[in-house]
N, C-alpha and C positions, 0 to 999 in steps of 0.2 A: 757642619760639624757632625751630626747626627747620621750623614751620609758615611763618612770618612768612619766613626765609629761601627755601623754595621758590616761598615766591608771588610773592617779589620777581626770582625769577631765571624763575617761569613768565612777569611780566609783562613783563620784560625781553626775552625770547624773542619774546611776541608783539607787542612793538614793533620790536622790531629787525627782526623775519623779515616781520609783516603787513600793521603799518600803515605805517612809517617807508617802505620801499618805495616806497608811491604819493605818493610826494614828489619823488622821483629828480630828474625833469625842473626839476621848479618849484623845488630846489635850485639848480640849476647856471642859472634864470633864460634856459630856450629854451622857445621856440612848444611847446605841447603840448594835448594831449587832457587830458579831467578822470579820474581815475583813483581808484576807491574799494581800500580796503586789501584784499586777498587775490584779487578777482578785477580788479582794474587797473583796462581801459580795456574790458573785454570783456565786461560786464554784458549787454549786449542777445545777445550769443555765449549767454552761460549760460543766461538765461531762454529763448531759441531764440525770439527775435523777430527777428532776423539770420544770415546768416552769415555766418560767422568772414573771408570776404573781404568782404562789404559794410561792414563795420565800417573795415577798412583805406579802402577804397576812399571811405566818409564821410570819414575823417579827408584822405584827398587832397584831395575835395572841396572840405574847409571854408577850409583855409590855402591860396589860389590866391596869396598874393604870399609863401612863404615854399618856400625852397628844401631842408628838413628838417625834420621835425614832431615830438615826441615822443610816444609812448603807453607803456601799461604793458600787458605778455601776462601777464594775471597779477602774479606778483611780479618778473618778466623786465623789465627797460628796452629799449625795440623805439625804434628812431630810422629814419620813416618819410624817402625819399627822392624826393623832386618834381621837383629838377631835372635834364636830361639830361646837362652836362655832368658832374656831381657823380656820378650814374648808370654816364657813363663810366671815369669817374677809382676809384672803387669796382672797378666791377666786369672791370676791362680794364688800365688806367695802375698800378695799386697794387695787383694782387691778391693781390700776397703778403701785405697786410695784412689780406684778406678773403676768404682764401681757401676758407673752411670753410662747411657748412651749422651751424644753431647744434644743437645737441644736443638731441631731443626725450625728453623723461622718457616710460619707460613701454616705449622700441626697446632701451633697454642690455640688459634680459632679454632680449631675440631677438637671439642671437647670431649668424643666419643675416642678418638685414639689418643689422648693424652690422656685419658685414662686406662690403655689397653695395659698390657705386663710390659711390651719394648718401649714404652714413654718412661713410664713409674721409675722412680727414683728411690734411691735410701731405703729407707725400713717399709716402705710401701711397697716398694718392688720387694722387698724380701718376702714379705707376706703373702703377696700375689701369687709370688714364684712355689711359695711352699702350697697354697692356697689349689694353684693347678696342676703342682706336678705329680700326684696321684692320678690324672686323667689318662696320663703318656706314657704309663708301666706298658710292661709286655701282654699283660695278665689283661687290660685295658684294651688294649688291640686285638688280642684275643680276641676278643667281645666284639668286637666292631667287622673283625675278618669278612665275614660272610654280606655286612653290608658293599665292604668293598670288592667284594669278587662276585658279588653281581653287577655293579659298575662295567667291571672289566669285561664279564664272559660278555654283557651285552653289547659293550663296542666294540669287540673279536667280531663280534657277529654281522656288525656291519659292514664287516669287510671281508666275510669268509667266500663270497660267493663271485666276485665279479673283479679285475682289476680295476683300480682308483690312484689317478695323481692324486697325490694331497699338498695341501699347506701343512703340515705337520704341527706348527704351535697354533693353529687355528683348531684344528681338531683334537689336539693335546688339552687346552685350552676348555674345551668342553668338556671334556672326560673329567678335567678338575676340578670344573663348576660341579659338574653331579654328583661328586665324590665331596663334596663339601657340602652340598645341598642336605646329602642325604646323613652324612656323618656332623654337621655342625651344626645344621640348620631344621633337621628333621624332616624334610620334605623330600619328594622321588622325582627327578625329572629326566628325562632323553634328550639332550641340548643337540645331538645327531637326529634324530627326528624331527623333535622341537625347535628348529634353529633361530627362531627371536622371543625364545620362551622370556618373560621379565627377570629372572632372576640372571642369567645369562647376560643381557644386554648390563641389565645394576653392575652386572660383579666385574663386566669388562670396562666399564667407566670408573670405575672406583680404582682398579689396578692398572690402568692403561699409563703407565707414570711416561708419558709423551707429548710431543706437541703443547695443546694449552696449556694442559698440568706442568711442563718442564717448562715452560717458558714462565707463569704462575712461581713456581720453584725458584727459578733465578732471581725472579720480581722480591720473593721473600730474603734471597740471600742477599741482595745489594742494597735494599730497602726495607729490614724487617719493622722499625717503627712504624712505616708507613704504611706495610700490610698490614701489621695489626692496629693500625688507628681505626682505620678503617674497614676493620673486621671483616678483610677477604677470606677466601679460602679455597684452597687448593683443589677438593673434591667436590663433587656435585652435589649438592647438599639433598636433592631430591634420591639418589641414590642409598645416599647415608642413611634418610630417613625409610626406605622404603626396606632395608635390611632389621632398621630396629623395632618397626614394626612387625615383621616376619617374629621376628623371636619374642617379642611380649607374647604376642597373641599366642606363638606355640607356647611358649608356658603357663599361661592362664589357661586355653584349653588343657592341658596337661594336669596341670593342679585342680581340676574344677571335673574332669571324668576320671582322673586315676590313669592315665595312659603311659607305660614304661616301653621304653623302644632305649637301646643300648647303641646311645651317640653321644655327643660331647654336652647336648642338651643337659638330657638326663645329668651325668655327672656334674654340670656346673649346678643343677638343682641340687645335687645330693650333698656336695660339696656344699650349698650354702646352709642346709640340714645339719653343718659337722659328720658326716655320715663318711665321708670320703676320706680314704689312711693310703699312705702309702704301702704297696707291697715289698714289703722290705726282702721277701725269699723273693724277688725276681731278679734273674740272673741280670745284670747290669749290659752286659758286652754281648749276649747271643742273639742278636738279633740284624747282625752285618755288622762287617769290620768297620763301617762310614757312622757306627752309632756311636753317639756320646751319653759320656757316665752323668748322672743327676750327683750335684754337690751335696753337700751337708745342709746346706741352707734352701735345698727343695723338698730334704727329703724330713727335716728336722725343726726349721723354724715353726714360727707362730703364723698360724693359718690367719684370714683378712677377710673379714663380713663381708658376703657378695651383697649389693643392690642389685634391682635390674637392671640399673644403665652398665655397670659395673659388669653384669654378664653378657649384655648387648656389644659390649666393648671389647670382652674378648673375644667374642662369637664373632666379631666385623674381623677382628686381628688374624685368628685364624684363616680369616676369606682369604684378606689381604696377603696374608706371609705366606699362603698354600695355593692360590690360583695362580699365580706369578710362579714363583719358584719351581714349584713341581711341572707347572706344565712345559716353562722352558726347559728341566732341566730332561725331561724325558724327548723332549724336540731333539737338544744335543743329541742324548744316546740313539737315537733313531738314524741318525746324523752317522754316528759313530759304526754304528751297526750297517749301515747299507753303502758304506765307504771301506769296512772292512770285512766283505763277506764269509772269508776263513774262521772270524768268530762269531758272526752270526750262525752259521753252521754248527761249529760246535756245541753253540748254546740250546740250537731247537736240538740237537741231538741228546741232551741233558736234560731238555724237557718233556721230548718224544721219551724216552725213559723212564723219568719221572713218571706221564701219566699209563704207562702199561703198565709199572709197578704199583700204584695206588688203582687200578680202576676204575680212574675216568676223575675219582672223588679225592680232590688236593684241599688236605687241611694247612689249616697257621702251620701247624711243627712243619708239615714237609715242603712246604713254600720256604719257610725260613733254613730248613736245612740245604737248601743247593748252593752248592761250593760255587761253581762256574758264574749263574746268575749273577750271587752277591759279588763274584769279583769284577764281573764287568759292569757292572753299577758303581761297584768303590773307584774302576779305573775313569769310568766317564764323569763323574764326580772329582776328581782329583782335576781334571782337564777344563771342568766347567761346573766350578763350585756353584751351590745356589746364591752363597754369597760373596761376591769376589771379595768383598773385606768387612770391616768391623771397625770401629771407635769406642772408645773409653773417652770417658772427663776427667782429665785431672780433679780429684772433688779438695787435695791440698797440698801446699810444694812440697816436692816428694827430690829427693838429693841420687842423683846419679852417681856412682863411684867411677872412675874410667879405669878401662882395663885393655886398652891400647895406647901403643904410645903418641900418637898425632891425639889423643884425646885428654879432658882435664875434667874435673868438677863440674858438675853440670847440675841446675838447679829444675825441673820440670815445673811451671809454676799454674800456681790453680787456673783452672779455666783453658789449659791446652789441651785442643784434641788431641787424643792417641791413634792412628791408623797403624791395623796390622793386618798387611798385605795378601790375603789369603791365595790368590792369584796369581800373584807372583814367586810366592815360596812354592807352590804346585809344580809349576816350572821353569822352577831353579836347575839347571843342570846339576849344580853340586849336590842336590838331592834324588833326582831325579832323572836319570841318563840319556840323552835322548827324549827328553821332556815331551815334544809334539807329537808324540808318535801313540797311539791307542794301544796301550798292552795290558793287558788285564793280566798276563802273568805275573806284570808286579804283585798281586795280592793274593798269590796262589801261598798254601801253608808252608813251601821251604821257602817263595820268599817275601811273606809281609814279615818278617821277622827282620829284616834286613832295612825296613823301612825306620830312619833316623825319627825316634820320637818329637813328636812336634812340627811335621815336617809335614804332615796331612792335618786340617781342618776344614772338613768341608758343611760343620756347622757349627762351628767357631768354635772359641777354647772358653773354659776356666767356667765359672757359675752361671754367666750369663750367656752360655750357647743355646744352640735351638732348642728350644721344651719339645720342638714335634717332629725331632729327625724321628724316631722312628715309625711314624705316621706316614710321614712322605717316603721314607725306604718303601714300608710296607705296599705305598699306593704306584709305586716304581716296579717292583717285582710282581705285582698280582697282575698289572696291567700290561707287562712285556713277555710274562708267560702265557696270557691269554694271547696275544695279538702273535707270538711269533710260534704259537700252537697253529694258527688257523693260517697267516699268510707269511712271505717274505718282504724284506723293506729294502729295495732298491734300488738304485738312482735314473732321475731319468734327464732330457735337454735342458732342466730349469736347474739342475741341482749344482750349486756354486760350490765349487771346490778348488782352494781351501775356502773358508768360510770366513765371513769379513764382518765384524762388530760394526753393529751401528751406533754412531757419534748421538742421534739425538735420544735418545731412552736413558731413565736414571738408572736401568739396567744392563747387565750383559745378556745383549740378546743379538741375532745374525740382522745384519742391515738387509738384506734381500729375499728376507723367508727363506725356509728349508723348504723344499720343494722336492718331493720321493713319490717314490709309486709303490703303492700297497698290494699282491700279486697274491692271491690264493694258493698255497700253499698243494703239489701232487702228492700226498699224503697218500702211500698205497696204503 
């Protein structure tokens, strides 16, 4: 009897929890994806015939006349977002109702990033958000400029004198380590010299989201009780620790001799002072057309008592969201630039310019003022967001009105993710003409005007977008006028063209390395 009972409550379990799931959508009778029980809609994700954004980016694809699409992430209800106003109204109009990232199984045991500002929730994240976003003014960057363009002029340097293949995101990859080292972490290192310096190898275990970590990742999506019963975790814990060590010690030396150096240190210290305001005369938009506005709730809310682990936390966050992102996304343009030589020409002809007019000596204003730069950034950016998408949580059911006629009443209920497609709306033909094609004249001043608003996010929309687009812009431009000062970027037998995503990374990144050759520049 007692057999006959458990098997009736084990079969129960796995209807309820596995199969009944991939029904969700086709219950409530809206557009969706076909979904098998326990891995959803994300079968070609598992097998690693895809990645995990091509998947999304199919599902935009396929429903072009519906303005919300259903899928399953696993046993998760994910409600895919197409239209811009609906986009708007989500992530802008209503975001009290969607204000949260949704909760990834597998981060609850890292206690160090569920406290960073992309975990934090509710009135914690607001605090947070207002807490750091005085660090990310222009006026901010300003300050830090010259940290980062010694980065730059130094890796120029390592390639001024000799032709070099390279791996591109290998050596990208290091440029963002010491541009993080030196700007987050306060510390100087040469990772092109140094090549298994510690901080180096930490910061490429912590971001490396591949292989164990995705497979760890998966183990959390299909099994999150059982990751965290058992208090797995994702990251290296020796790594974690070896970062939040770094940054105690720097601030205790810091506090204990008086030593001020103008990096995100210092500000999270001055910030936890109350000393830290936002620059409210800083021009909001001048700093590339790819930067985003600070909401009302960064610039306005109630600031949030820093602890140390609490500044360890976003000092790790920073690594995380800035050694990934920025170095792949300067891989892409490198990519972009030695596949399209007619604008790499133009561009060093912009910069040869630049430096005869300045004297050798380029400040913040006149880095920030090049038309040309910025637009070939804002185009390779468009092509190859740093984040191909974004999520909301329903935080409570929120009433869809329909404004198509195949569509009705639609209830959005707490606890559905929101997916909105960054990826896929970049190239949208309806927005976008000829979407695969690298033109930076899209962003020239007669025509970024012509650009459908909402129609570009390349650091998401509404409150919760990047806190440090203009950090990674700035570390994007100081480092491709250095490098394309000194040499050209151009293809050689390795370089795969087109360029083909690899299925197993939680990122968009090229399955077979970029592979270019670096060519000292006949500069008469």
């Amino acid at each position: 009897m007692l057999t006959i009972i458990l098997s009736v409550i084990l079969g129960a379990l796995i209807y309820y929890k596995l199969i009944k799931p991939a029904s969700f959508w086709e219950e409530r009778n809206i557009t969706h994806a076909s979904a098998w029980p326990l891995v959803g809609s994300m079968w070609e994700s598992v097998i690693q015939k895809k990645n995990v954004n091509e998947v999304s980016t199919d599902i935009y694809n396929k429903y072009p006349n519906d303005r919300y699409v259903g899928y399953m992430q696993f046993t998760d209800p994910v409600l895919l977002i197409r239209d811009l106003d609906l986009i708007k109204q989500i992530g802008v109009k209503v975001f009290d109702n969607f204000r949260d990232h949704h909760a990834i199984a597998g981060f609850n045991a890292e206690p160090l990033f569920t406290k960073s500002l992309i975990f934090l929730e509710g009135e914690e994240w607001k605090q947070m958000r207002a807490t750091l976003s005085p660090a990310f003014t222009s006026s901010k960057m300003k300050n830090m400029y010259h940290l980062i363009y010694e980065c730059a002029e130094n890796f120029a340097k390592h390639f001024q004198d000799k032709k070099q293949d390279v791996e591109v995101k290998d050596i990208f990859s290091r440029f963002t380590n010491d541009i993080i080292a030196t700007v987050a972490f306060g510390i100087q290192i040469n990772s092109l010299e140094e090549r298994n310096n510690a901080f180096y190898l930490n910061g490429k275990s912590v971001t490396s989201f591949n292989g164990k970590q995705l497979l760890k990742f998966f183990v959390a999506q299909l099994a999150p009780q059982i990751f965290e019963f058992f208090k797995l975790c994702v990251f290296d814990q020796n790594s974690v620790k070896y970062f939040y060590n770094i940054i105690i010690d720097n601030m205790h030396k810091r506090e204990k001799e008086g030593i001020v150096r103008p990096d995100l240190i210092h500000l999270l210290m001055e910030a936890r002072k109350g000393k830290l305001k936002h620059d409210n005369s800083n021009n909001e938009g001048g700093d590339g057309f790819a930067t985003v506005e600070e909401s009302d709730i960064g610039k306005n809310f109630k600031k949030m008592e820093l602890t140390d682990e609490l500044m360890v936390a976003q000092a790790l966050l920073f690594f995380f969201a800035g050694f990934e992102t920025v170095s792949t996304g300067a891989s892409f343009l490198a990519h972009e630039l030695a596949t399209n030589p007619d604008v790499q020409r133009k561009l060093q002809e912009e910069i040869d310019s630049v430096l005869e007019e300045n004297q050798e000596k380029i400040s913040y204003i006149t880095i920030q003022s090049m038309k040309y730069l910025d637009q070939v950034i804002s185009e390779s950016l468009r092509l190859w967001p740093p984040a191909p998408q974004t999520d909301r949580l329903c935080n409570t059911d929120f009433v869809l009105e329909p404004t198509k006629p195949h569509e009705r009443r639609f209830t959005i209920e707490k606890g559905v993710t929101i997916i909105i497609p960054f990826y896929g709306i970049h190239r949208d033909p309806e927005y976008f003409p000829n979407p695969d094609k690298f033109d930076p004249e899209r962003f020239s001043d007669e025509n970024k005007a012509k650009i459908v608003p909402g129609t570009y996010m390349p650091f998401g929309v509404g409150p919760r977008n990047c806190i440090g687009s203009r950090l990674a812009l700035l570390e994007l431009k100081t480092l491709f006028f250095h490098l394309l000062s000194k040499c050209d970027i151009v293809t050689n037998s390795k370089t795969v063209i087109p360029l083909k995503i690899s299925p197993n990374n939680g990122n968009i990144t090229p399955k077979e390395g970029i592979h270019l050759t670096f060519k000292p520049r006949n500069v008469a």
